[in-house]
C-alpha positions as CSV (number, residue, x, y, z in Angstrom):
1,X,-5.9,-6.1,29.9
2,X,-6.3,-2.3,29.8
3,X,-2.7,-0.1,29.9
4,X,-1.7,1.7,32.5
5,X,-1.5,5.5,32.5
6,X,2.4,5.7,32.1
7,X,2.0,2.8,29.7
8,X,-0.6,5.2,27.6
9,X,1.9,8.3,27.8
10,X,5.3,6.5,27.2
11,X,5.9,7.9,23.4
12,X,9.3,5.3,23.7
13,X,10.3,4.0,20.6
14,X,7.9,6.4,18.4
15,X,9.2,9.4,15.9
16,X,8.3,13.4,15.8
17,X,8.7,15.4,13.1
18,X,8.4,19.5,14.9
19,X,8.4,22.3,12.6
20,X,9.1,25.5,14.3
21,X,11.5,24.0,16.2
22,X,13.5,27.0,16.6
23,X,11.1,28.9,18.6
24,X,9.9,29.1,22.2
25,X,7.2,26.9,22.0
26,X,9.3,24.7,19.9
27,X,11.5,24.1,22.8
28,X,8.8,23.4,25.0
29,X,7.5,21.2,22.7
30,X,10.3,19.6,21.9
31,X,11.0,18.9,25.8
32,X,7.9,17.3,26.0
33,X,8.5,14.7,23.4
34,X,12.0,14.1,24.4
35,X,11.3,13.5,28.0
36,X,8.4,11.3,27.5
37,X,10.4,8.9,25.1
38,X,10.6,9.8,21.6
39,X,12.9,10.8,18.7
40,X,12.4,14.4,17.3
41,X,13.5,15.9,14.2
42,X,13.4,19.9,14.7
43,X,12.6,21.6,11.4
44,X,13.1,25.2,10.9
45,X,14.3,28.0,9.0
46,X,17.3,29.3,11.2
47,X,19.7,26.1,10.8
48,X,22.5,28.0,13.3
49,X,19.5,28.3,16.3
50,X,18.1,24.9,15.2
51,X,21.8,23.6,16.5
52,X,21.8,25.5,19.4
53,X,18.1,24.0,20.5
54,X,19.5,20.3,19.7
55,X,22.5,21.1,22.3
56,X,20.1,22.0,25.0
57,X,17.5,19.0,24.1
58,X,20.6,16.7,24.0
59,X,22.6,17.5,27.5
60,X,20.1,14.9,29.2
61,X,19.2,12.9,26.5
62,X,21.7,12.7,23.6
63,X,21.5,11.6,19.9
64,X,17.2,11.7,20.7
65,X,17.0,14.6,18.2
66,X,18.5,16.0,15.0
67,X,18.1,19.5,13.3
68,X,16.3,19.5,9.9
69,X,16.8,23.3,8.6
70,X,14.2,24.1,6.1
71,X,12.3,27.2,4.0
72,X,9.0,25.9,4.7
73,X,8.3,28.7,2.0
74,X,9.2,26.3,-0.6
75,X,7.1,23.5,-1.5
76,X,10.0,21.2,-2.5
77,X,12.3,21.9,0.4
78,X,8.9,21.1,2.8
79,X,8.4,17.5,0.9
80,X,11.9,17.0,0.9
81,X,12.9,17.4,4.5
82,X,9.5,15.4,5.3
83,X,11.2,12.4,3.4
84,X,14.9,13.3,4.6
85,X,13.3,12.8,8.2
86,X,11.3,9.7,7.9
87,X,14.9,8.4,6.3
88,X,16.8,9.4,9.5
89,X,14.5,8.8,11.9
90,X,13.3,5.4,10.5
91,X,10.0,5.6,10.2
92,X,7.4,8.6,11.4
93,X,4.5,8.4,14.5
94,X,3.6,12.0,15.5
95,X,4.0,15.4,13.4
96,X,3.5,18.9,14.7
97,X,2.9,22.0,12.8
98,X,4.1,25.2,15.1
99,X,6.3,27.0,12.6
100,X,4.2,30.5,11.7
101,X,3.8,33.6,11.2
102,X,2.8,35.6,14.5
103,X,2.2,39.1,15.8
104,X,6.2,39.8,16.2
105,X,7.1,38.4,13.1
106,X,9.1,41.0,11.4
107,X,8.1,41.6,7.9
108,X,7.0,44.3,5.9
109,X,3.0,45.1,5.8
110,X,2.5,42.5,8.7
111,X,1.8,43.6,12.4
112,X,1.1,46.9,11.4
113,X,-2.8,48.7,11.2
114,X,-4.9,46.7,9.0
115,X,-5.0,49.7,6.2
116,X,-1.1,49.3,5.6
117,X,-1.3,45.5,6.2
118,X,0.5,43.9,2.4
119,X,-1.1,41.0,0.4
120,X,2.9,40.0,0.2
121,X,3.0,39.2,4.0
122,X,-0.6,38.2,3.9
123,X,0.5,35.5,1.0
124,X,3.8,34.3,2.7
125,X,2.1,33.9,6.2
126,X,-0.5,31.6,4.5
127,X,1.8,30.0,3.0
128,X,4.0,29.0,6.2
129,X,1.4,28.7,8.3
130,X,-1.6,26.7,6.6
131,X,-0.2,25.4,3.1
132,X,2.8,23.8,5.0
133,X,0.7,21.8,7.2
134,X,-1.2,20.5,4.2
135,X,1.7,20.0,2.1
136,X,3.8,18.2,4.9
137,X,1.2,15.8,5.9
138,X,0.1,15.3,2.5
139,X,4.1,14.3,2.1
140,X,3.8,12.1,5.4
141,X,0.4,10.6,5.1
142,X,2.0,6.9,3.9
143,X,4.7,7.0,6.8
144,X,2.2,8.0,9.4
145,X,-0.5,5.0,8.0
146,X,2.3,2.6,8.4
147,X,2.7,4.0,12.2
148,X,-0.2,2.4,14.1
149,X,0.0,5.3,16.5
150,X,0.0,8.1,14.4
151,X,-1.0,11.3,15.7
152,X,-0.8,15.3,13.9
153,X,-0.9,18.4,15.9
154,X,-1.3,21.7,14.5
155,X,-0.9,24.6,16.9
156,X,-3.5,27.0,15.9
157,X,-4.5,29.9,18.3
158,X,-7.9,31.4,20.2
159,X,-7.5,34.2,17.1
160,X,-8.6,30.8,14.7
161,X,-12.0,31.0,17.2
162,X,-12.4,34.4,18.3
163,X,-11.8,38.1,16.9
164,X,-9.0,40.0,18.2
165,X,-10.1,43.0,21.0
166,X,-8.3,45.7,19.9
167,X,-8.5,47.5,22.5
168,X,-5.5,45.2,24.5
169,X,-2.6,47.2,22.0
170,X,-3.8,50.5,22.3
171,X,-0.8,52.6,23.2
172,X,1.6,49.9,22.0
173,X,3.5,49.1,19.4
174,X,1.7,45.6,19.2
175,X,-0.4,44.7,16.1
176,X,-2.2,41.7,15.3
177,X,-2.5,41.0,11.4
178,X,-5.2,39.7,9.8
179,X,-3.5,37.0,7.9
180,X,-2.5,35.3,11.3
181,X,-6.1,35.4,12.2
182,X,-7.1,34.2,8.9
183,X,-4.7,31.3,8.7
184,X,-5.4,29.9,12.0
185,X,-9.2,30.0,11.5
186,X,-7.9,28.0,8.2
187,X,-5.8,25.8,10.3
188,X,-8.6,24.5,12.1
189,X,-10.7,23.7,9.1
190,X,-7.8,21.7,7.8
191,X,-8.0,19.4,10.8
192,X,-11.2,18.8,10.5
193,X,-11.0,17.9,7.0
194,X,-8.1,15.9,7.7
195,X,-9.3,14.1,10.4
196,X,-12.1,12.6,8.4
197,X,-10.3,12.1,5.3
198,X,-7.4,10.2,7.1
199,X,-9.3,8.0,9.4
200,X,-9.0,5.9,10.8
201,X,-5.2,5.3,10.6
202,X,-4.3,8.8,11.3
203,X,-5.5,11.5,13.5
204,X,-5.6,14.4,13.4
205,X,-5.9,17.5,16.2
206,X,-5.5,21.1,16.9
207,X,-4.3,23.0,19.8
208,X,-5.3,26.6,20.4
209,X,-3.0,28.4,22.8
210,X,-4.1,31.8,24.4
211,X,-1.1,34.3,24.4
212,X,2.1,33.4,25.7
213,X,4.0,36.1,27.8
214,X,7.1,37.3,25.6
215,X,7.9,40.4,28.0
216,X,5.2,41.9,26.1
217,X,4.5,45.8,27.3
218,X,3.1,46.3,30.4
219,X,0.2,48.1,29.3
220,X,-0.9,44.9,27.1
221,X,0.1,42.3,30.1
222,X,-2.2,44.2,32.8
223,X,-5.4,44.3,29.8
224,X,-4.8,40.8,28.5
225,X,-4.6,39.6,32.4
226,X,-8.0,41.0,33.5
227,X,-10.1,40.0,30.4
228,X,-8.5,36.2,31.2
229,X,-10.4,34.4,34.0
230,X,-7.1,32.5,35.0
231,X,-5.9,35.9,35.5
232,X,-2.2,35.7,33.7
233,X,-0.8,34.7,30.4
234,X,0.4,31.3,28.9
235,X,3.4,30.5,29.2
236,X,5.3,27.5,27.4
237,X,5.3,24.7,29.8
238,X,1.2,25.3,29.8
239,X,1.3,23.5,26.8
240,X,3.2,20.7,27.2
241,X,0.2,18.5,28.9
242,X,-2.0,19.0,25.9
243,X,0.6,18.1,23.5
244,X,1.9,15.1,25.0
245,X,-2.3,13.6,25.7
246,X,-2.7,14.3,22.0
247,X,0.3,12.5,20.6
248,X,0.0,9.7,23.2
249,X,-2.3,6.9,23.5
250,X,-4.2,8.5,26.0
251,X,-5.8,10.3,23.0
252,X,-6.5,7.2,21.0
253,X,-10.3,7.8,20.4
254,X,-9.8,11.7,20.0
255,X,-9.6,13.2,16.5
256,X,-10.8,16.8,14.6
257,X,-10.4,17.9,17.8
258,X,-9.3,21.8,19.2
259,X,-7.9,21.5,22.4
260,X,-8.3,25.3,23.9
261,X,-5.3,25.5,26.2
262,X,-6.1,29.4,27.0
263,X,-6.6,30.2,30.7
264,X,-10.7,30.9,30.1
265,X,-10.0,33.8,26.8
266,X,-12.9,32.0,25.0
267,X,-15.2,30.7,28.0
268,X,-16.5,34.6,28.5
């Protein structure tokens, strides 16, 4: 007898692991998986926001989600908190990559012009935001077999598909580093190769978001707003369908798959 809708969404009884847990789209995230059933550890570097994130996630459904800080710079810390999670939470169902690097990170030689860009930034971007998702599911791959509903989600970006128009920052102080590019474009190989490699017991998806409005300039909003057919910019919530259909059972036949959530960017 086939499952109902609700049936195939209800993530009751199943464990997240979120990195970037911290952030924006963290807490969106975060809500998603909370609200439709599961348990979440949040993983991120910033243990004193990671608390402050499990007090809003908590006031309407307590003790569903525990903070996990973590240098996902450091290849034992990231295999470690994979382990220390699957130990809280019991047992591990659905793992999402967001932590990363992004245009308003604020490091030296990153979102500045491409001739002062540093291989130091380029290097540690990489290393958060594609070696970390290989390392951690490399960590997890035993926990999520043993699932039966396991699902990973690595939030990549339309700059992983598409070149950046430059032409959007002119006369700001945005930048958009090649490493970010370079990683997602990365990101999405690594699902693919994933996805084949670990089926059928796990699988494995992308989601590419199209920019999020962050109170960005206004110069940069009007640009980015008329070269996107939707005709605004994401914003967090936009992404909590695509999520929650990938680490459900209403995906259970999708795999090395990008889901474009991006308001048309890429359809041009």
């Amino acid at each position: 007898m086939s499952r109902s809708i609700a049936e195939l969404l209800d993530l009751s009884g199943r464990t997240a692991v979120l990195t970037g847990g911290a952030g924006h789209v963290g807490l969106a995230i975060g809500e998603a998986l909370i609200e439709s059933g599961a348990r979440v550890a949040l993983v991120d570097l910033d243990g004193r926001a990671l608390e402050e994130r499990v007090a809003v996630l908590s006031q309407h459904q307590p003790k569903r989600v525990v903070a996990m800080p973590c240098d996902l710079r450091d290849e034992g810390a990231t295999r470690r908190v994979v382990r220390d999670a699957v130990e809280q939470l019991g047992r591990l169902d659905i793992l999402i990559h967001c932590a990363a690097y992004v245009g308003s990170t604020s490091v030296d030689g990153w979102a500045v012009p491409f001739d002062q860009q540093q291989v130091e930034a380029w290097d540690a971007a990489m290393r958060v935001n594609l070696t970390t998702a290989f390392v951690m599911v490399q960590e997890a791959r035993s926990a999520l077999e043993a699932s039966g509903h396991s699902s990973v989600i690595f939030i990549a970006s339309i700059y992983g598909i598409v070149g950046p128009d430059h032409r959007l920052y002119e006369g700001t102080p945005m930048a958009n580093p090649a490493g970010y590019a370079a990683s997602k474009g990365g990101l999405l190989q690594l699902t693919r190769y994933l996805a084949t490699t670990l089926a059928p017991r796990v699988r494995v998806n992308a989601i590419s978001p199209g920019g999020v409005w962050r109170q960005q300039p206004e110069a940069f909003r009007q640009r980015y707003e008329m070269r996107t057919p939707l005709g605004r910019m994401a914003t967090e919530d936009d992404l909590k369908g695509a999520v929650i259909y990938l680490a459900s059972d209403l995906s259970s036949y999708v795999t090395g798959h990008n889901l474009v959530v991006d308001g048309g960017w890429t359809a041009w």
